[in-house]
Every structure is written in C-alpha cells, then in structure tokens.
C-alpha positions, 0 to 999 in steps of 0.5 A: 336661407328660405327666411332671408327675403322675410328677413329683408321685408322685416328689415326695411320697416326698421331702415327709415330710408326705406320707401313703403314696400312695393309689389313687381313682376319680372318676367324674362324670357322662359326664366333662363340663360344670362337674361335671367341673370341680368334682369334677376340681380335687379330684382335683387336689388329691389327685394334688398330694398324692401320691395316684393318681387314675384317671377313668372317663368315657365316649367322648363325652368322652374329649377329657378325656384331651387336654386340657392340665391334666386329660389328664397329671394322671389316668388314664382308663378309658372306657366306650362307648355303645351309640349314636354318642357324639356324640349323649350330649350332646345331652339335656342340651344340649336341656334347658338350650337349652329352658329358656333359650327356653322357660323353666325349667319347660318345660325340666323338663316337655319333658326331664326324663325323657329326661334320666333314661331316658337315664342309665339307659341310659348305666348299663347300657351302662357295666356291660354292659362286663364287661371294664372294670368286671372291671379296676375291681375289680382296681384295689382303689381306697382309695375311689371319689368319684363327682359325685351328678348320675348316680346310676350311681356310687353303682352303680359303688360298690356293685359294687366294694365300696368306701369311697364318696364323694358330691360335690354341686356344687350346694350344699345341696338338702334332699331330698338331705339328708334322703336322706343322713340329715340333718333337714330341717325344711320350716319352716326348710329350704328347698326348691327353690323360687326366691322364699324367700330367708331365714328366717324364712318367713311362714306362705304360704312355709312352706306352699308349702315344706313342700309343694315339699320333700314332692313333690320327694322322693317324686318324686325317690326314685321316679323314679329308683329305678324308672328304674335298678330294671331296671339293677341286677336286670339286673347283679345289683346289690343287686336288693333295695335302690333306688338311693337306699338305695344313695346314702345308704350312702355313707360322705361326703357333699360339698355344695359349701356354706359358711355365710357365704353360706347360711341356717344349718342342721342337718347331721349328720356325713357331710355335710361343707361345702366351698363354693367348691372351684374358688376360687383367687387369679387369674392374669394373662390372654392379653393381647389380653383383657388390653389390652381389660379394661385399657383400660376406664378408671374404669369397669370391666368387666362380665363376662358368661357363661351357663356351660358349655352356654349360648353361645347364645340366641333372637334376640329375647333376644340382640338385648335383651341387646345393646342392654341392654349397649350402654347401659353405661359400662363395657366387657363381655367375653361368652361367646357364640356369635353366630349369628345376626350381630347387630351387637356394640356397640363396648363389647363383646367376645365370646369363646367361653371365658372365663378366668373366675376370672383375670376375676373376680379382675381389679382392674377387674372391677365386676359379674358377669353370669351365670345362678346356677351354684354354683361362679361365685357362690363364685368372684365372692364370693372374689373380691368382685365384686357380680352380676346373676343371670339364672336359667335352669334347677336350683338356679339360681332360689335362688341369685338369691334369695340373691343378692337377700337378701344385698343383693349384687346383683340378678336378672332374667327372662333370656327377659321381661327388656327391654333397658331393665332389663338396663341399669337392673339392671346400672347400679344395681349398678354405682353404688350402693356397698351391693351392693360394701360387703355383698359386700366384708364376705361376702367377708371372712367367705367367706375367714377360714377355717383350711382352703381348701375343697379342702384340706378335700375332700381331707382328708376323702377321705383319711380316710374312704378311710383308716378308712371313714365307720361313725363318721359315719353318721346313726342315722336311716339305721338306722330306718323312717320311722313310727320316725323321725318318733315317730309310733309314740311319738306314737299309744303316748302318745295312746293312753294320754292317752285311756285315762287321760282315759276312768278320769277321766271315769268316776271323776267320773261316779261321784262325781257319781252318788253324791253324788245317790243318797246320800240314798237309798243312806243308808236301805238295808242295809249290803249294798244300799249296797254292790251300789248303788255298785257298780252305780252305778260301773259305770252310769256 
C-alpha cells in the first residue's frame, strides 16, 4: 500500500497518454471533515494520472498521514498551532453541535465569529512558520488547489506566486459567484435563503432575496477582509488588497454543481461546474452490514446519517428519532453515537461510520435520511435513491428546498419535527412511486455526460497549471462597482434626457408666447420685432 503512489508515478512513464508529471499543493481547511474528502478524491484522481500531489494540513489532523487510502497517495507538510491541537476542532464541532440543539441561526449568531477570529489565528500561525512556508516556495508547485472554507489559502497562493485553484464544495452560492466576477441577478439567483426553491420567484421572494444576497455580501467581504487584514499586514502579504480581492485573482473556480439538479444560471468562464466529485459506482460492504442490509426482504433499507461532525443529539430529538424509525417497515442502518443509551428498536443498527456510497448504491437502499450536505445529495441522485433532508446548518436549508422542488423527496425540522412525521415523511417517500420515478429520470440526465466530474476537476487543474487562467478571467473583475453597474452611464444619459427635455420645453414656451404677442409684434418696426423675440425666448 505505502509504494502504490511510486507505483502510480512509474505507471504514468509507461501510459503514452499521460502528460509530464506535474507537481500541486492542496490545502483544505485544517485537513478535516467532508472538505478534506472533496478536494482529496481530486487529488486522487491527479496522482492516478501521474502527477505529485503534497498536502498541507495542520497537526490536528496529521492522522491524515495514517490513514490507509489518503496516508500512501500524498505527501504532507503540517504546520502547528499555537495552542493544543486537540482543541482546533472544537469550534467547529461547537458550531454544528449548536445549531443541531438550538437551531441553525443560533449556530450562526453564538459561533460564527469565533469560527472566523479562529481561522485567523490558524492563518497566521501557518505563516508565522517561516521554515515551512520557505520549503513551500522551494517546492516551485505548477499550481496550488486550495478548498474556499479558509480564506487562508488564497493566502498561501499569493505568498508563493502560483497559478491558483478555488474549489467550492458546496455547490453554487451567489455571493461567491459575484466575487469570482460572475452575474448575479437577485431576481433569478438565488441567495442563501431555505424557502426559494425555484424560479420564477414572486414578488415577497424576490424582495426578500435581493435583500439576503446584498447583506450577505457586504457581510461576508467585510468580516472576513478585516478579520485577516491584520495577518497579511503582519506577513507582509499584499497589505494593500483584502482577502477576497486576493480570492477573486484566482486563476478557476470549482463549484461542486451540475445543471441537472440546479436552477439554471449565468456563469462566466473561471467558473467550472463539477457537481458530484466524490460519485463512483458502489463497492460491496463488510458483511456483517452486508447480512443485516440483505436481510431486510421487499422493504429495504433506510439509510440514515447526519454527516461528518454530527454522531449525536439531545435526548429528547434522539428519543423522537428512535421511536419515528421504530414504526417503519424497513430496516435502517444509522450513524450514531448513542450516548445517552436509548433503547434501539430491532429494525435498527447503529454504526458510527458508514460506507456510504457502497449503501446508497446497494439494490435494496429505498431512501436517504440525512441532513443536506452537497456531496450525499450528488451521491444519492447518482445512485437514484429518493431522500428526507433534515437541514441543520449552511447551505443545507437549499438544498431541502430543491429536494422539495424536484419532487424527490421530502424534509422536515430535525429539533421541531415529531416522532409521528419522522415516519409519516419517511413512509410517504417509501410508498409513493413519484419521488423514485423524478429521481430515476434526474438520475439519468445526472449521468449522461461525456466526462465524470472528477475527470473534469483534473482536467481543468492540468490546464490552468499548464498555461494559467488570464484567458478566462472575467473583465468585471477589472472595473469598479459605479463601472459595472453602468451607473456612470445611467447618470451621463439621464443628464443629457434632461438637458434635452429643458431646450424642448423652452422651445415650446416660446412658441406659445409668440403665437400670443404676435398681434402685437405685427405692428412694430422691423427692429422691435427682432428685440421682442429675442426677449420673448429668453423670457420663456
């Protein structure tokens, strides 16, 4: 296993339709969670095709470098906080804990900032070793790939001068988009709101939208430019840019999206959609699962997770859940920590990892039962499995509501929900042929594609670290807001309209006068009847 990436570089001097090896960094975030997992299967895919792919990820989570698939694939750089690195972790783990006992604004309000003023610090203790970032430069990587969650990549990018690489896991999120330079339209873009599922919006959606979109970004750019502002005047980082002007100087952008399942949208071409990086036909499970999934005769199994940071809940959502799963025909498999010992109903089997795509692709899956992330929505529409999304922090209230609106499933209020529409949602999905026939037809159009989307990622890495990525920079990028929006334009021509509108009505003004003097102007001298039109203009 610890020769196979030696064996994959041998390999591609054999293949003739390998290009000359080329050397990356990825970096996401500390090197944990479902980012990790996003951004690591495309490095995968580049080290398969001959390339050298070095990691950089804190020592929280140098277990990366043990772990049996991504341990042998990379090399690793690790960079070391200035506090135990045990505790690295814990905001995030408090964040996501909060909003799935409290509520997804709760979590936003109680830990969003720590989250950010944390992240700096981790920025500037990764810059602070001047040892590493100095090997990083002797590197001369082809180009640097880094997940958009840490703004401290686009950092690390710009300190080493390197063709650079944004990858968004969580699909399409419009004030990113109008950062990378790309339109957005509140009237058809939709922001992070979770009750617009579809287009086109009334006129209260649209309103409520445009406003979301505008104070999501202004709040977005100047928290986290003013978080990090300190970090780069402190490293000497480009001082006099921001952070986000650094991240829109990208040379791609990556957004784990496909059209099939989205609202279409206008996107310029640094942006590259690649929805569904971590699909792939499923493998047989271990077989202990392997006997309880096949076991559950005609009616299935439920599969049943609330990704990567949630193994666990209050008692009182636990005790709902439980007794909500207890009333279904089918078996469930569940990922979760059951702390407070509740009695497990026969028809369940907690675990606390899941094989999930291996499930999802099983023939006896029937419906998914998890929380919205990005990449199990691509897995289970690969793989045609209809879901029940119980949302509890990010983008995942969206994607609900597209689940919703592509009538493929349905969602619920994970802490309001009772125990009665736990089941009532899951059995409704289980019995009712439409949500298994829209997905089946989603699915379809999902997979007839000329390219998997990790075969695209890489392809798309190759080529910007091979000639750059000036060719698909947006001009928006280029011009001022006032220049952008015309608005200069808008005011040159409203000016002359009123100009021109002000010569007209004094032209009319003095044709009307005149026609009423010209009584009297017709008895005067040849000279008075000059001097009175001319006064009579002016008067006018």
């Amino acid at each position: 296993m610890y020769y196979f990436r030696e064996i994959l570089v041998i390999t591609s001097f054999i293949c003739p339709v390998q290009v000359a090896g080329l050397s990356f960094l990825f970096q996401s975030g500390l090197g944990d969670g479902s980012h990790f997992t996003t951004s690591a299967t495309v490095a995968e895919a580049l080290v398969r095709k001959g390339h050298d792919v070095t990691y950089l990820i804190s020592n929280a989570c140098e277990f990366r470098t043990r772990s049996p698939r991504w341990g042998p694939l990379f090399k690793y750089e690790i960079f070391k906080h200035s506090y135990p690195p045990e505790q690295a972790l814990d905001t995030m783990k408090s964040y996501v804990q909060c909003s799935v006992d409290e509520g997804i604004m709760a979590g936003v309000l109680k830990h969003a900032s720590g989250m950010i003023t944390v992240g700096a610090i981790d920025c500037d203790d990764l810059f602070s070793d001047t040892e590493l970032i100095q090997r990083l430069k002797d590197a001369k990587f082809d180009a640097f790939v880094a997940d958009v969650v840490w703004p401290c990549g686009s950092l690390v990018g710009e300190r080493l001068n390197v063709t650079q690489v944004l990858v968004i896991p969580s699909g399409y999120i419009a004030m990113l988009a109008a950062i990378y330079g790309s339109p957005v339209n509140p009237a058809y873009n939709i922001a992070l709101v979770d009750n617009i599922p579809s287009l086109p919006m009334t006129f209260l959606q649209r309103v409520k939208n445009f406003i979301m979109h505008h104070v999501q970004l202004i709040a977005f750019v100047k928290v986290y430019d003013s978080a990090y502002q300190e970090v780069m005047k402190k490293h000497n980082i480009s001082p006099e840019k921001t952070v986000n002007q650094i991240s829109s100087e990208a040379d791609l952008f990556l957004f784990n999206m496909d059209f099939s399942a989205e609202n279409a949208l206008p996107l310029t071409p640094n942006i590259v959609t690649v929805g569904g990086l971590t699909t792939k036909p499923a493998k047989a499970l271990p077989a202990e699962l392997e006997e309880f999934v096949a076991g559950s005769g005609e009616q299935g199994v439920a599969v049943f997770s609330l990704g990567t940071y949630v193994n666990r809940t209050n008692e009182r959502v636990a005790r709902n859940i439980f007794n909500g799963l207890a009333g279904l025909p089918c078996r469930v498999v569940w990922k979760f920590d059951n702390q407070d010992n509740i009695p497990v109903p026969p028809n369940v089997k907690i675990m606390d990892w899941l094989p999930l795509n291996d499930l999802l692709g099983h023939n006896k899956t029937k419906v998914f039962i998890y929380q919205g992330g990005n990449n199990g929505f691509y897995e289970a529409l690969y793989h045609g499995v209809p879901m029940v999304v119980l949302p509890v922090l990010g983008d995942q209230g969206q994607v609900a509501a597209r689940v919703v609106h592509q009538g493929i499933g349905k969602t619920l209020d994970l802490r309001e929900m009772s125990s009665d529409e736990l089941r009532d949602a899951v059995l409704e999905v289980l019995t009712n042929d439409r949500f298994q026939k829209n997905i089946d037809r989603l699915s379809a159009i999902y997979r007839d594609k000329p390219m998997h989307p990790l075969d695209k990622a890489a392809y798309w890495i190759e080529h910007v670290a091979k000639f750059g990525g000036k060719s698909y920079r947006p001009p928006s990028l280029d011009v001022g807001c006032l220049q952008s929006s015309l608005l200069d334009v808008y005011s040159f021509l409203a000016v002359i309209i009123l100009f021109v509108l002000i010569i007209l009505y004094k032209f009319f003004m003095f044709l009307i006068k005149c026609l009423c003097n010209r009584s009297k102007t017709h008895k005067r001298g040849k000279w008075n009847k000059m001097q009175s039109l001319f006064n009579c203009f002016w008067a006018s």
